[in-house]
C-alpha positions as CSV (number, residue, x, y, z in Angstrom):
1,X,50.2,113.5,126.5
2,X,52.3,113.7,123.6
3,X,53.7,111.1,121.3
4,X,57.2,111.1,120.0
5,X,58.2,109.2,116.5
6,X,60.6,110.9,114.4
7,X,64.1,109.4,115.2
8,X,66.9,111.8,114.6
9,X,69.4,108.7,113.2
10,X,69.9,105.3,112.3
11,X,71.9,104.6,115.5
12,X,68.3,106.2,117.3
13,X,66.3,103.9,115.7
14,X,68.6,100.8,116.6
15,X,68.7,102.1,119.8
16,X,65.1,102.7,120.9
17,X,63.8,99.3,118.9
18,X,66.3,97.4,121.0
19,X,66.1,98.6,124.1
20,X,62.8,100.0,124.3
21,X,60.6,98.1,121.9
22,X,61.5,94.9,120.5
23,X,61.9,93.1,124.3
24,X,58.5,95.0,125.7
25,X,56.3,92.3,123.1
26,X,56.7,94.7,119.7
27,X,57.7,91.1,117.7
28,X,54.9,91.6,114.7
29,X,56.1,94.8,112.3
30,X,55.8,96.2,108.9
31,X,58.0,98.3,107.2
32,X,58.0,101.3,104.4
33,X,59.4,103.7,102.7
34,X,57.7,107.3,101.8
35,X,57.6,108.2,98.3
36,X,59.3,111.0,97.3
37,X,56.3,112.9,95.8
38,X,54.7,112.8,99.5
39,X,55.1,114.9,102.6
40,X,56.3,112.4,105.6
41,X,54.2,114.1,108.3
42,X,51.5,113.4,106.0
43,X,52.3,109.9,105.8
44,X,52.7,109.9,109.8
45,X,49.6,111.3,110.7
46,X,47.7,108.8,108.4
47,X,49.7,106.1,110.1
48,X,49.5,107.7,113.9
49,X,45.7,107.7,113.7
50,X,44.5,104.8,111.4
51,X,46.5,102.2,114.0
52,X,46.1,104.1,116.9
53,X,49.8,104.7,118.0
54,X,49.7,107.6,119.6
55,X,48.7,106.2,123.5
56,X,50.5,106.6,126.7
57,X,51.7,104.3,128.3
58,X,48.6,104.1,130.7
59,X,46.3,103.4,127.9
60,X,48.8,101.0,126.4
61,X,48.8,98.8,129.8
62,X,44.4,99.0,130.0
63,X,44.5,98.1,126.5
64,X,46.8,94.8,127.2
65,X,44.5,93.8,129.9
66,X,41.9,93.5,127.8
67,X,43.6,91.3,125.3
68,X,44.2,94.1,122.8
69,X,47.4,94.7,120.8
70,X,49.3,98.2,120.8
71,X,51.2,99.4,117.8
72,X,54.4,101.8,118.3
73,X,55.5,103.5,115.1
74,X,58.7,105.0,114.2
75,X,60.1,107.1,111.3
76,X,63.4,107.9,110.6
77,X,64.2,110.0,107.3
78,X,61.8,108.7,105.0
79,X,61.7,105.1,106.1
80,X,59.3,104.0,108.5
81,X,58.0,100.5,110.7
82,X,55.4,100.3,112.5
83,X,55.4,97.3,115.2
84,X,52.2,95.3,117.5
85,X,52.3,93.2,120.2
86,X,50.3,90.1,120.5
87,X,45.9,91.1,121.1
88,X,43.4,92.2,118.5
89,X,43.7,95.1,116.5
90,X,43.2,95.8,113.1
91,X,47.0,96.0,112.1
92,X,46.6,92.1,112.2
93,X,44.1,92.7,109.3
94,X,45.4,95.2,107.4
95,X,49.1,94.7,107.1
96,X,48.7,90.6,107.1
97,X,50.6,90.0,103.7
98,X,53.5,92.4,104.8
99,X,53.9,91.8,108.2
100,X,56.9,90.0,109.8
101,X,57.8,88.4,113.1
102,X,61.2,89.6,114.6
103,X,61.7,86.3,116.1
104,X,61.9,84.5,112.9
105,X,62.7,87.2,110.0
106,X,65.6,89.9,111.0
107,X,64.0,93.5,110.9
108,X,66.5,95.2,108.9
109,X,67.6,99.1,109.7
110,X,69.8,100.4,106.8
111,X,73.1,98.4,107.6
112,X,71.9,96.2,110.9
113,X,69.4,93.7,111.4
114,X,67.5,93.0,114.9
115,X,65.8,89.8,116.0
116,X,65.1,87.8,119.2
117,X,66.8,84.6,120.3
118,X,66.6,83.2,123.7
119,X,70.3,83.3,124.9
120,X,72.4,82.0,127.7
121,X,73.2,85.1,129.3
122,X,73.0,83.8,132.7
123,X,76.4,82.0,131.9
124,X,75.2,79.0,133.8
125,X,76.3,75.5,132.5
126,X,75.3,72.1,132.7
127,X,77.4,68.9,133.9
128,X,79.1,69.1,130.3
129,X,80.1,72.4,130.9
130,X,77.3,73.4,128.3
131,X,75.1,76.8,128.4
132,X,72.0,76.6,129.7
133,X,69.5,79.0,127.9
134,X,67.9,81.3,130.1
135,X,64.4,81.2,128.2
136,X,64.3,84.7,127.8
137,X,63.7,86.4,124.5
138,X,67.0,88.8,124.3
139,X,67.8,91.0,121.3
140,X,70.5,90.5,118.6
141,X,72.1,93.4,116.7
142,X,74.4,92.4,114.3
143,X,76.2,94.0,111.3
144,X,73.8,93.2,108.4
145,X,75.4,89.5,106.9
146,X,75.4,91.3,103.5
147,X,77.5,94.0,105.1
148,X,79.4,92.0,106.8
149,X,80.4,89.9,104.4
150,X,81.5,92.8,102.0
151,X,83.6,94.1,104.9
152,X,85.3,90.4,105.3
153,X,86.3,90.6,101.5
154,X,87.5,94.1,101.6
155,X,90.0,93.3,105.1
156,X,91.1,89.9,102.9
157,X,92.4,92.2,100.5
158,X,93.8,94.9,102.3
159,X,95.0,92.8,105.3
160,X,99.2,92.8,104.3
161,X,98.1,95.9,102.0
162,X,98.1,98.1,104.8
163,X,100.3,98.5,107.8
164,X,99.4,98.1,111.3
165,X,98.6,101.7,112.2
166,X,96.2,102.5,109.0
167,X,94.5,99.5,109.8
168,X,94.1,100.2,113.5
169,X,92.6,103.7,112.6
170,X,90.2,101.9,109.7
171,X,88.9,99.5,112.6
172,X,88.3,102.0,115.2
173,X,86.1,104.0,113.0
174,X,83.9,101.3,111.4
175,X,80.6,103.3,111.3
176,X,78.6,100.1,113.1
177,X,78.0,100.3,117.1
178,X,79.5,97.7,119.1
179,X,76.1,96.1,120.4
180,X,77.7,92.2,121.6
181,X,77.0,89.9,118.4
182,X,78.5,93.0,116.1
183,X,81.7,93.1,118.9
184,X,81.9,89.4,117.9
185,X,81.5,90.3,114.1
186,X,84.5,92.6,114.6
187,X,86.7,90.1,116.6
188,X,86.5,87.7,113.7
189,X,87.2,90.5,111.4
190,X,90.2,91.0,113.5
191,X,91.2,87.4,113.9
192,X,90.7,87.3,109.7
193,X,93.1,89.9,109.1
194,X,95.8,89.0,111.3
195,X,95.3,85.2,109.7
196,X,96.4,86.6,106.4
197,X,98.7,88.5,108.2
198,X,100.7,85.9,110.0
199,X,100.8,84.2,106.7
200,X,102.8,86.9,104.9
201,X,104.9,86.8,108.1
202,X,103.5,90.9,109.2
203,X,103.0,92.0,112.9
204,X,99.8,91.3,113.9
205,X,96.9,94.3,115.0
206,X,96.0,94.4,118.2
207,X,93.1,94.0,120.0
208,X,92.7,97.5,121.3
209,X,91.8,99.4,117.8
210,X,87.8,97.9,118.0
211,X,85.4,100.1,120.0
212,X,83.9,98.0,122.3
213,X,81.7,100.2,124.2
214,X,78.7,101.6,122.6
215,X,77.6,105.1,122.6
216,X,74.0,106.1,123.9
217,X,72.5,108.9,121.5
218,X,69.7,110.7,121.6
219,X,66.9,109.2,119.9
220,X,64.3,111.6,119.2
221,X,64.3,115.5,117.8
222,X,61.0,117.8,118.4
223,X,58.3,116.3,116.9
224,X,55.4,115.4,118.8
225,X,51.8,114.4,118.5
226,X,49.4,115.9,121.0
């Protein structure tokens, strides 16, 4: 059995937190930095071991029957998280004052933040032609709002600044992948611009410079535990 950790890039760790992670029960979660003085395999090994991380998925699924919690950790460049389900373990103890629920306080990666709402993505509605929540936990990647909202104030000023065509190409390569709630973040980026841009009576950008399909990297690079 071997246990992998090290993510190869931010869009890795997104990735394998939201699809992986975050909606298998992983809602409790600390997060660090390694100091530059230390080695980082160091750091993992102390982590790997002293929580016990480094299970398969067997063992994971004989410890949840017994009411204990399982930890995953990850590590990309020198920051790190390590997350727990619900059960006993001895994170709960340790990490108390630092730890965080995803369903209440956004885990924050770099420029994104994940948490867990319960959605409507069954698109049913109601008589008043309402939602109606699925009551699933589902997870939300969005552009971080600091981020965003830097990005909003930039496009406000460059919106007439620029023509169509620079714009277009600026859009298309915003460095964020289009998970839904950041596609929505860029649709209202887009709706801002061409706001101003009606206004000062310039052709509007269309729809088809955002990236709305999101690209599947690899997440992991050689490093194992064994």
């Amino acid at each position: 059995m071997s246990y992998r950790w090290e993510v190869q890039s931010r869009e890795g760790m997104v990735q394998q937190l939201a699809t992986n992670i975050l909606p298998h029960g992983y809602w409790f979660y600390v997060t660090g930095v390694v100091p530059w003085h230390k080695n980082p395999v160091q750091v993992d090994q102390k982590l790997l071991w002293k929580y016990g991380a480094a299970l398969s998925r067997q063992q994971r699924v004989r410890r949840k029957a017994r009411g204990l919690a399982n930890v995953h950790y990850l590590r990309w460049g020198r920051f790190w998280v390590l997350l727990a389900t619900h059960g006993q373990h001895e994170f709960f103890d340790e990490e108390s004052v630092a730890m965080r629920d995803v369903r209440r306080t956004p885990l924050r990666i770099d420029c994104y933040t994940l948490t867990l709402r319960r959605g409507s993505y069954l698109h049913q509605r109601d008589e008043q032609g309402q939602c109606i929540p699925d009551g699933r936990l589902h997870t939300r990647v969005q552009i971080a709002r600091d981020v965003y909202r830097d990005l909003v104030a930039w496009y406000e000023q460059q919106a007439c600044r620029k023509s169509v065509e620079e714009l277009s190409r600026e859009l298309w390569n915003l460095p964020y992948e289009p998970y839904a709630p950041v596609r929505r973040q860029f649709l209202n980026l887009l709706r801002i611009i061409n706001q101003h841009r009606r206004t000062a009576g310039q052709p509007a950008v269309p729809p088809d410079c955002l990236r709305m399909r999101r690209k599947i990297v690899r997440v992991f690079g050689t490093e194992t535990v064994t």
